[in-house]
N, C-alpha and C positions, 0 to 999 in steps of 0.2 A: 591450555589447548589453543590450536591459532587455527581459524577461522577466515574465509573469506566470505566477503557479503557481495554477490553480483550486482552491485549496480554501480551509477556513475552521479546518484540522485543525491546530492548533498542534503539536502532535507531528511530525506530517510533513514541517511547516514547519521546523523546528530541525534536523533527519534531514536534510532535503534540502540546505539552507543550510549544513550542517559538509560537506557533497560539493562544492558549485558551486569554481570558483576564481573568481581574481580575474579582473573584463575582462567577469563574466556578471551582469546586475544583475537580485535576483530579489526580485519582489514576491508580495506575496498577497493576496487578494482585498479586505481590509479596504481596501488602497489605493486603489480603485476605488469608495469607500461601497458596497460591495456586501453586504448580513449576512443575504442571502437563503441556503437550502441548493437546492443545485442538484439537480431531482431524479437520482434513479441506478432507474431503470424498465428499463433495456435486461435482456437475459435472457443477457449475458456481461459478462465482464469487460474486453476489448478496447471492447466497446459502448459500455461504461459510459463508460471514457474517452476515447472520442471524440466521443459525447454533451459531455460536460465543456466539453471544450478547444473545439467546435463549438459550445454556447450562449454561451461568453463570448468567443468571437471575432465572431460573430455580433453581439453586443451593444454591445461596447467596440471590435472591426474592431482588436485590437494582438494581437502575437505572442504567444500560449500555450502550457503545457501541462499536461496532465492528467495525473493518476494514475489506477487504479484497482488493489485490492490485493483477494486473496480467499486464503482458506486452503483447500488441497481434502485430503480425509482419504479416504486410498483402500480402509479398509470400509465407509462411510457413499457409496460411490458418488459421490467429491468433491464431499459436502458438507460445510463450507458454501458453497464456493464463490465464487459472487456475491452472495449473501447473507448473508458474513462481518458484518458494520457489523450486520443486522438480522434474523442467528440466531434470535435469544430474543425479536422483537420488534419495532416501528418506533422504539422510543425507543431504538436502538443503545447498552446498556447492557456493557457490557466483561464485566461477572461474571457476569453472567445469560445471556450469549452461551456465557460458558466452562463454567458450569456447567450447560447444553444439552449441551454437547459432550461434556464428561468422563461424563455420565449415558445417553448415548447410545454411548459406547463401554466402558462399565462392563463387560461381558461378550467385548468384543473383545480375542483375541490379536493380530490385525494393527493397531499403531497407526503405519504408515508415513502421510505427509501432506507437500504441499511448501506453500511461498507462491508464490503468481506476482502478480506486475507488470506489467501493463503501463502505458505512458507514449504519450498522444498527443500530440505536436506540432505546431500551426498556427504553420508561421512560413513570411512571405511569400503568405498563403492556400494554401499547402501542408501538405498533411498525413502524418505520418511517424509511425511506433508504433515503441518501444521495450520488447522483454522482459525480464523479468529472474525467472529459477524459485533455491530454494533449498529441497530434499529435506530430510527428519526423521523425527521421530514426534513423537506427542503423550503428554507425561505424564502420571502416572495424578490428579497433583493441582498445584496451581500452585507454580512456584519464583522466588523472586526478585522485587524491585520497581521495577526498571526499566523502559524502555519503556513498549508501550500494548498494546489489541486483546488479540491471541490470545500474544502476545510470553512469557508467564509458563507458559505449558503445551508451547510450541515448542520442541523441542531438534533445534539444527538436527546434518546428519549430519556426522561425528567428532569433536563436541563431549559433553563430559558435565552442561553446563551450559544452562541455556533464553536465550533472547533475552534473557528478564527480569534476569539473571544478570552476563550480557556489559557492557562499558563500552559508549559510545556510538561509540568506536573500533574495538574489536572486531566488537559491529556491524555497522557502516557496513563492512568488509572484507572481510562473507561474505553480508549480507543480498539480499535479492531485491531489495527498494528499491533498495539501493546499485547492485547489477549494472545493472538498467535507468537507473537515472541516470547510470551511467559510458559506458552508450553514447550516452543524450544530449549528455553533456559532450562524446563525439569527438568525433559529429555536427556540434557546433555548431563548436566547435574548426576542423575541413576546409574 
């Protein structure tokens, strides 16, 4: 089965691609000459990615699926949100996002926060969402140089370590990405 993945997020790309087996052939978007950004305007994160997975089915009419990922921090009222990527900004700067955040919880005792995921998929002009939550808190300052986004301030829950931290194995074995990719993966699998 071939597959495209909407985005242009080489991170995500790698993430996803150590999940898939074999039998699922998954492209991205460069495949298509595509080096357009797709906008993300919806006011959730389900939106976002089915916006996604809807303008390039739309476009190209082949089997897709989107991501959409937001960090929600629940004394800031989950924010960021849906506007994890562009916290600090439109120019989705990773440190400038993180250092919005740590500055903005500088005085908070509650640093409880999960990732959520979700995943749309157009296959067959059918469309199908996939969740995937993974509960934490946020550190007081970054750890570790792995990963991407909010990944270095993340420690997700009965870990002592942040995303940044973890292999890409470990990872992929607790992450919210991974969770909602593994339901993709049955899906397609049945």
């Amino acid at each position: 089965m071939n597959l495209i993945f909407a985005t242009s997020n080489l991170n995500k790309l790698k993430e996803i691609k150590s999940l898939i087996p074999e039998g699922i052939y998954l492209n991205d978007l460069t495949s298509l000459n595509f080096f357009d950004k797709i906008p993300e305007k919806e006011n959730s994160i389900e939106k976002n990615a089915v916006f996604k997975a809807n303008f390039i089915n739309s476009k190209y009419n082949l089997n897709v699926f989107a991501d959409d990922t937001g960090l929600e921090v629940e004394a800031l009222n989950g924010e960021p949100g849906v506007y994890s990527a562009r916290y600090a900004g439109e120019e989705c700067d990773s440190d400038k996002n993180i250092k919005k955040l740590l500055k903005k919880l500088i005085d908070k005792k509650n640093r409880k926060a999960k990732f959520k995921t979700v995943i749309a998929l157009i296959l067959n002009h059918e469309l199908h969402q996939f969740e995937g939550i993974v509960n934490g808190t946020i550190s007081h300052s970054k750890k570790g140089n792995k990963g991407f986004g909010y990944d270095s301030v993340f420690i997700p829950e009965g870990y002592h370590k942040s995303f940044a931290e973890l292999t890409m194995n470990e990872k992929n074995e607790i992450s919210h990405r991974s969770i909602a990719v593994k339901k993709l993966i049955c899906f397609l699998k049945n």
